[in-house]
C-alpha atoms as one frame of an Amber mdcrd trajectory, in Angstrom:
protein
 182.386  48.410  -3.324 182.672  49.734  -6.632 181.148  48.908 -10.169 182.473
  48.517 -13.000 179.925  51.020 -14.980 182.002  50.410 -18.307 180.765  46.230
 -18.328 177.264  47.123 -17.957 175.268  46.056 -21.093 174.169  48.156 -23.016
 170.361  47.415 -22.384 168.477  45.744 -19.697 168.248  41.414 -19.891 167.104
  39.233 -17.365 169.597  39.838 -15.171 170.361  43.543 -14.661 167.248  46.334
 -14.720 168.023  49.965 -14.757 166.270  53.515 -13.640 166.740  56.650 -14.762
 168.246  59.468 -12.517 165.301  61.550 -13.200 162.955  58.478 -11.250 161.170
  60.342  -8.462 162.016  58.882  -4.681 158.897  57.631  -4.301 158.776  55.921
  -7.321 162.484  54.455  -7.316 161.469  53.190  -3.971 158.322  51.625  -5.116
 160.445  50.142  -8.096 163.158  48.855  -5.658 160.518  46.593  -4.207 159.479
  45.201  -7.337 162.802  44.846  -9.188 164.445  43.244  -5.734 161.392  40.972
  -5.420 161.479  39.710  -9.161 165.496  39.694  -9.588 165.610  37.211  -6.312
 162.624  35.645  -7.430 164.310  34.908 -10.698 167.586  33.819  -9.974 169.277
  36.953  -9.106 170.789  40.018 -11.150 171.485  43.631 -10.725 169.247  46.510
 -10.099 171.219  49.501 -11.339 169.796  53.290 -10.596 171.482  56.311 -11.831
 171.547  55.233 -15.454 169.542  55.710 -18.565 167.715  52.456 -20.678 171.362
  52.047 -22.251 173.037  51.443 -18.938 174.686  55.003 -19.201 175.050  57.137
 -16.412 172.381  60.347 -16.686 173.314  62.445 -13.880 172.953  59.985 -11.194
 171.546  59.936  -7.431 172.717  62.119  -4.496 174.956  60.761  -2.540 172.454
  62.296   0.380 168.428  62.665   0.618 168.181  64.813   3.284 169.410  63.762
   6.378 169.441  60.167   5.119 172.396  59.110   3.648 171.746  57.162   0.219
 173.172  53.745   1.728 170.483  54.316   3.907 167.612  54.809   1.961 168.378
  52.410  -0.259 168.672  49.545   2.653 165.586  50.675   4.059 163.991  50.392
   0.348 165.139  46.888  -0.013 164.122  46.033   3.409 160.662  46.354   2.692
 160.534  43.167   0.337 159.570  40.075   2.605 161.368  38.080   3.226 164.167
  40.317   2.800 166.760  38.842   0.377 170.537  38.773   0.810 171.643  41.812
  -1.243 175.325  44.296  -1.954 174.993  48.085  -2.860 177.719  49.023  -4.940
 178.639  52.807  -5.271 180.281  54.327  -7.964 181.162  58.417  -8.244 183.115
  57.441 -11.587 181.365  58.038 -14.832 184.081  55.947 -16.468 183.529  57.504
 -19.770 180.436  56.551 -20.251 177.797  59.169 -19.783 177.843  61.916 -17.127
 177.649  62.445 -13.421 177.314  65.393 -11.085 179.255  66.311  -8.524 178.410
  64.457  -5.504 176.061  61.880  -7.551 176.746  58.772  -7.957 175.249  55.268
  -9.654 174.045  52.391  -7.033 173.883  49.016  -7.882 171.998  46.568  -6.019
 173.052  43.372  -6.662 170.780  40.285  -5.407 172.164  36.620  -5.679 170.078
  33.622  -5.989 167.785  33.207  -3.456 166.892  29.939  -1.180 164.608  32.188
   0.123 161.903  32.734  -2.691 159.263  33.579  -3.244 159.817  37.272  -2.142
 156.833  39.556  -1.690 157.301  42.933  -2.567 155.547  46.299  -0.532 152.326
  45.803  -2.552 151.990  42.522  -1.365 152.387  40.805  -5.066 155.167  38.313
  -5.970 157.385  39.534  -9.521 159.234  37.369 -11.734 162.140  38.851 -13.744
 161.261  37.844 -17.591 163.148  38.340 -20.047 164.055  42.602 -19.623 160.597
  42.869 -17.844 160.237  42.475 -14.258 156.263  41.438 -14.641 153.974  40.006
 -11.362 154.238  36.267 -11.011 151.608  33.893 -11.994 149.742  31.914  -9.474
 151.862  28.786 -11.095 155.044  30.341 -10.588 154.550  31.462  -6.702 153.392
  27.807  -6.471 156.835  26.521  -7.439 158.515  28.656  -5.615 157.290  27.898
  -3.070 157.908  24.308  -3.849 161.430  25.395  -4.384 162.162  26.329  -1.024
 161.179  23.167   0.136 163.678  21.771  -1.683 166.781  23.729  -1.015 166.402
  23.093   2.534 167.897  20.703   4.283 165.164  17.787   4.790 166.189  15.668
   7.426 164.654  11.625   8.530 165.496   9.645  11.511 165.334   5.848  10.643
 165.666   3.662  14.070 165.906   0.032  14.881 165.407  -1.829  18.561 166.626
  -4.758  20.138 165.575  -5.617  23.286 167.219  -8.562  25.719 165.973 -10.710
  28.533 166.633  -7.717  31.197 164.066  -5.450  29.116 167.460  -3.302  28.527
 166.914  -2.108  24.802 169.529  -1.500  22.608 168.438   1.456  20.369 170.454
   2.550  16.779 169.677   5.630  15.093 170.607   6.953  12.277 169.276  11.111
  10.408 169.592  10.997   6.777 169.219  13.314   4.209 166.384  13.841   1.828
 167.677  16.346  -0.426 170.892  17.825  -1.818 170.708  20.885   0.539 173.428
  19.381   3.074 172.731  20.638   7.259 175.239  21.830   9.123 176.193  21.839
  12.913 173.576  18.983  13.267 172.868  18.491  17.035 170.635  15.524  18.312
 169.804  14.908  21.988 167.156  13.141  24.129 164.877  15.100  25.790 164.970
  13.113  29.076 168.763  12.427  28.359 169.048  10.785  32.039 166.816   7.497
  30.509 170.144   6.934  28.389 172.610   4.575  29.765 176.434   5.251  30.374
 178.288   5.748  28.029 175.701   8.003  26.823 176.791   9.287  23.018 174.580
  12.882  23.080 174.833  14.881  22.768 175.639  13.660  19.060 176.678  16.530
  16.438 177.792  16.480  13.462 179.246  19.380  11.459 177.390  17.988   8.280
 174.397  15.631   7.246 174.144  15.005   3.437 173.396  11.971   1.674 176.600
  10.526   1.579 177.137  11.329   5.532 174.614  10.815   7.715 174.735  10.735
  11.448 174.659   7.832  13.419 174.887   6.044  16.786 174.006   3.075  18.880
 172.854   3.183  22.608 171.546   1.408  25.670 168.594   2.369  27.999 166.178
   0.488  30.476 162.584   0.539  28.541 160.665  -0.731  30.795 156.954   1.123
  31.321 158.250   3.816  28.501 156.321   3.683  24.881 159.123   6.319  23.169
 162.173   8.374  23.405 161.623  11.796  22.377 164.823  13.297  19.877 165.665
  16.998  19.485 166.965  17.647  16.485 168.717  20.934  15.305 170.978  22.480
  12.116 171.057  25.229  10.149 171.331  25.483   6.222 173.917  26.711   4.486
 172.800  30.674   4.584 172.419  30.336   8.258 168.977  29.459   8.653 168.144
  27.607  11.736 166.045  24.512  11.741 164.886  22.420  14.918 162.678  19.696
  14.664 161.438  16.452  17.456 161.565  12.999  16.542 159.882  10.004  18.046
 161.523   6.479  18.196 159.022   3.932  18.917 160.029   1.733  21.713 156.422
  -0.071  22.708 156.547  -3.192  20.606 159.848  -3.947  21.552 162.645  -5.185
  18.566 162.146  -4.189  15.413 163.613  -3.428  11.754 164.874   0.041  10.748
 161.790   1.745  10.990 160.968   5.196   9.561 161.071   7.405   6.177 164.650
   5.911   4.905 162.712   2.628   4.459 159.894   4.608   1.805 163.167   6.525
   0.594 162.169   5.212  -2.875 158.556   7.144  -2.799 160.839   9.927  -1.079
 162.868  10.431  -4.021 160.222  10.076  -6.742 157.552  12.522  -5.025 161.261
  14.906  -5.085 161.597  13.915  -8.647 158.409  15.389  -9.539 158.911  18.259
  -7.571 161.962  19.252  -9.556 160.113  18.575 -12.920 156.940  21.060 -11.911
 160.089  23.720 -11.188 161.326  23.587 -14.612 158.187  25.291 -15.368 159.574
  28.550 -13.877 162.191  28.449 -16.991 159.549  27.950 -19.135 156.963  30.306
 -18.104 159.988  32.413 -17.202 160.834  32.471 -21.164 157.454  32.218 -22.563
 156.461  35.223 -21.129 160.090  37.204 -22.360 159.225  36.044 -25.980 155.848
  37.005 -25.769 156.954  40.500 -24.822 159.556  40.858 -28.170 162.829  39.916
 -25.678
């Protein structure tokens, strides 16, 4: 896909970082790593090479290096940040009347989206933050929340339970897998893993194409309990960028009937220990703009 070279700005910001044409291969590459790392650290942006510190093309990058095409190179560049984040490459052979391009060179964009990924560790095994128009290595703090950020976007899911048992010792189990955070789960799967203790009808496997807040999943079943102490749940979803999850839960059958038992009933701790969590990640904005003013941005 192209880019629109006219609409870049005419200096770097937070979001887009540029290198000059005249950037050796070894040292674009080594800058990939750290501009990819701190733009998906950061939020996301644009790392543009084949342009000059005014966003202007300068000659731009050759369309091959060697036997490598450039699409290649560059992949294998970004590919080197762990985890790797979701990334485009634009290509554009137009000059658009701004600045100049040989034949056969072009400007390549990489752009990186916000990451529920982060923190992203670049080849020399440091984390970067983009600050400001400075991609600069992240503090200890900052790596710290991002880490706690990750925790956050994905899904978190609890299984809540509740017995009743009658005079035949046949208990009558209801479940019910809530979710802890905004990050909804999709294609949600629970199932026993001795299904065959179940009685007919049996209601697993029991999926769900989404578990949020608002929706969990639930379900009510029978099954003779008689010498057993639990039923083992497996539990698996994936988050919305297709991450998959899988997870066992225990509901205690031992002491026979008993309340909804399990995280949803501490759901008010749940939410304030998120709360804080949320409030120690507005310190990446801060930080994140402390350190751009600090530099003149």
């Amino acid at each position: 896909m192209p880019i629109d070279i006219s609409s870049l700005p005419a200096s770097e910001t937070a979001e887009f970082e540029y290198k000059s044409s005249q950037t050796g291969w070894d040292a674009l590459r080594d800058k990939i790593g750290k501009g990819v790392s701190g733009l998906a650290n950061a939020g996301g942006g644009m790392f543009v090479c084949g342009v000059n510190d005014d966003g202007e093309p300068d000659g731009g990058l050759p369309l091959q290096k060697g036997n490598q095409s450039l699409q290649d190179w560059l992949d294998k560049a970004i590919n080197r940040v762990q985890p790797a984040p979701k990334y485009e490459i634009h290509i554009e052979s137009d000059a658009q009347g701004r600045g100049t391009l040989k034949a056969d060179h072009v400007v390549a964009a990489i752009e990186i989206p916000r990451s529920m990924n982060a923190p992203h560790m670049a080849p020399d095994n440091k984390y970067y933050i983009r600050a400001g128009a400075h991609t600069e290595p992240a503090s200890h703090f900052i790596v710290e929340s991002l880490w706690a950020r990750r925790g956050l976007l994905r899904p978190q899911l609890v299984l809540r339970s509740k017995v009743d048992r009658d005079v035949e010792e046949t208990d009558r189990i209801t479940i019910s897998l809530i979710s802890i955070t905004d990050t909804p789960a999709l294609d949600v799967s629970i199932d026993p893993v001795h299904r065959y203790l179940v009685a007919a009808p049996s209601p697993f496997p029991l999926c769900a194409s989404v578990v949020n807040r608002t929706y969990p999943i639930e379900a009510s079943f029978a099954m003779k309990s008689k010498g057993m102490s639990s039923l083992d749940l497996n539990v698996s979803y994936r988050d919305p960028l297709g991450n998959n999850y899988a997870q066992n839960e225990v509901v205690d059958i031992a002491d026979g009937p008993s309340e909804f038992y399990g995280p949803g009933n501490d759901l008010d701790r749940v939410v304030h220990v998120l709360h804080g969590m949320v409030q120690h990640l507005h310190g990446i904005k801060e930080a994140c703009w402390k350190a751009g003013l600090k530099r003149g941005t």
